[in-house]
C-alpha positions as CSV (number, residue, x, y, z in Angstrom):
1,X,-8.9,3.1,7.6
2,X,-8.1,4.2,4.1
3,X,-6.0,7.8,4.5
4,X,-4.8,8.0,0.6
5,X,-1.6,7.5,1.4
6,X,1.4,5.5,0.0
7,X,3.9,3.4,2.0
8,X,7.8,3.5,1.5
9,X,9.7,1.5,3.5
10,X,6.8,1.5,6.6
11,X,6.5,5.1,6.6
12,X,3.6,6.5,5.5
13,X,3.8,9.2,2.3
14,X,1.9,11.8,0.7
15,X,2.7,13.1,-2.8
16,X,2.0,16.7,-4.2
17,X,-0.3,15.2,-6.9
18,X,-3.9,13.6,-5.9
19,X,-6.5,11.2,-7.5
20,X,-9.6,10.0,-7.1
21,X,-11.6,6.7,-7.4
22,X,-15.2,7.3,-8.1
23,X,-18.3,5.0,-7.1
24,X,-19.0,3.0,-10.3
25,X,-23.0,3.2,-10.1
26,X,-23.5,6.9,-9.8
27,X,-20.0,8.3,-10.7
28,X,-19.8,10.2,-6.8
29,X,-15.9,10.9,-6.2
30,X,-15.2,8.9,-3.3
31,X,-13.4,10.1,0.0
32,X,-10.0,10.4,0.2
33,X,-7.9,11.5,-2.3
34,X,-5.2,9.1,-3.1
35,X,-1.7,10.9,-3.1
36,X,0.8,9.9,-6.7
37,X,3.9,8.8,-6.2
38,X,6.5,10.3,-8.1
39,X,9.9,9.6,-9.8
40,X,11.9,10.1,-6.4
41,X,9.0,8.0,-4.1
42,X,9.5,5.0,-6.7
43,X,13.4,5.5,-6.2
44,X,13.2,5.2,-2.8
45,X,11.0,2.1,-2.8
46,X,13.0,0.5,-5.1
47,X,15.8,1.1,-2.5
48,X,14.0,-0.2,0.2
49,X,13.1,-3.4,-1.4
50,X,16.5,-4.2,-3.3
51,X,17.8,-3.5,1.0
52,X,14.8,-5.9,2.1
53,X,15.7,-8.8,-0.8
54,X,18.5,-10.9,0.7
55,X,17.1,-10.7,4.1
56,X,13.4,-11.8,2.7
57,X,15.2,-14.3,0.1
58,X,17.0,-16.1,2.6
59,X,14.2,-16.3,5.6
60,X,12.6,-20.1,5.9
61,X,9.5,-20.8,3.7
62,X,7.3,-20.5,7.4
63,X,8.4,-17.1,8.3
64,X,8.1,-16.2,4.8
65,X,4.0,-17.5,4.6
66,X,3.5,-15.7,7.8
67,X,4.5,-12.7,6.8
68,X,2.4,-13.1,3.6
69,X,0.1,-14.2,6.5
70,X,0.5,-11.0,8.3
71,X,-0.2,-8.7,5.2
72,X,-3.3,-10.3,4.4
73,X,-4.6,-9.8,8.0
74,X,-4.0,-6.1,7.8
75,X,-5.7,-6.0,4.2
76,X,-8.5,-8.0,5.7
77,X,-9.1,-6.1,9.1
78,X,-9.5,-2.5,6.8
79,X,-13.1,-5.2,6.5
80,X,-16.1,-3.7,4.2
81,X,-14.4,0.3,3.7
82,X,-12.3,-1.2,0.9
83,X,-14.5,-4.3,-0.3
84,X,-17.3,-1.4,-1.4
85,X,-14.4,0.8,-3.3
């Protein structure tokens, strides 16, 4: 399901500031709103992910594929709600 949020370090965010993606053939605002990030989200993600590097970096080439694995599952089970966006 696509909520509009952001993710920063597996916990789900919302920002102050919203967006919107519209349908390209008619221009329709589509449902949700998609929350910004903002100077302090980005610092904290950068954070997280300069935490996550060494751990990531030094995991074997298998475990690293199936987590690249893993992510595309997720990506792929949200199906035809973000293949039509």
């Amino acid at each position: 399901m696509i909520t509009g949020e952001f993710f920063v370090a597996s916990r789900a965010a919302t920002g102050r500031d919203t967006y919107r993606a519209f349908e390209a053939a008619t221009g329709t605002p589509l449902e949700p709103a998609f929350h910004a990030a903002d100077a302090a989200d980005v610092e904290r993600a950068c954070a997280a992910a300069a935490r996550a590097f060494d751990g990531v970096r030094s995991a074997s080439l298998e475990r690293r594929a199936g987590l690249l694995e893993t992510i595309a599952d997720h990506i792929a089970a949200i199906g035809d709600e973000l293949i039509l966006r």
